[in-house]
N, C-alpha and C positions, 0 to 999 in steps of 0.2 A: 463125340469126343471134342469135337469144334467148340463146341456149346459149352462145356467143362472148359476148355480154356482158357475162350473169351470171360469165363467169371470170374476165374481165377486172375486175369488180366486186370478185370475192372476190380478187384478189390485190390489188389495190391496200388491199383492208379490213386483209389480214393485213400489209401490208407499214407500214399504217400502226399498228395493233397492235403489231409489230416494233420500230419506233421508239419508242410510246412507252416502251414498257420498258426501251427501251434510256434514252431520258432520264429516268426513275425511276431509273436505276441510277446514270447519270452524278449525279444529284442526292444518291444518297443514299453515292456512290465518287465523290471530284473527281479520282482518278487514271485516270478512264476516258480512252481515247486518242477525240480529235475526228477522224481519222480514221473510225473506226467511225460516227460522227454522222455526219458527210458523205457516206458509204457509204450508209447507211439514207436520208438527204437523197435520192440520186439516186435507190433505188430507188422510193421515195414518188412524187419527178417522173413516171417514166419508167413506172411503172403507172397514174398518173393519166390521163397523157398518152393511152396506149392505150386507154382507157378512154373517155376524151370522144373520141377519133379515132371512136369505134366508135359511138357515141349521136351523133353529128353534129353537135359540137363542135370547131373544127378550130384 
């Protein structure tokens, strides 16, 4: 279960990594498409989400 968590952990660390770079980019390119931020948005939710599902956070 330990094992399951720490993945869960490390994906949501990278996905939110992910984004920031992605809004570094957006910041420093205002032609970035909000698509892609809303994209990176849900990934962020939807790793957190499994994450605290898993440490018993519901």
């Amino acid at each position: 279960m330990n094992e399951l968590k720490d993945e869960k952990l490390e994906a949501h660390l990278a996905a939110v990594d992910k984004h920031k770079a992605l809004l570094e980019k957006l910041h420093l390119n205002g032609n970035q498409h909000l698509d892609e931020v809303n994209n990176s948005l849900q990934e962020l939710t939807l790793t957190l989400e499994e994450y605290l599902k898993l440490i018993g956070i519901p």
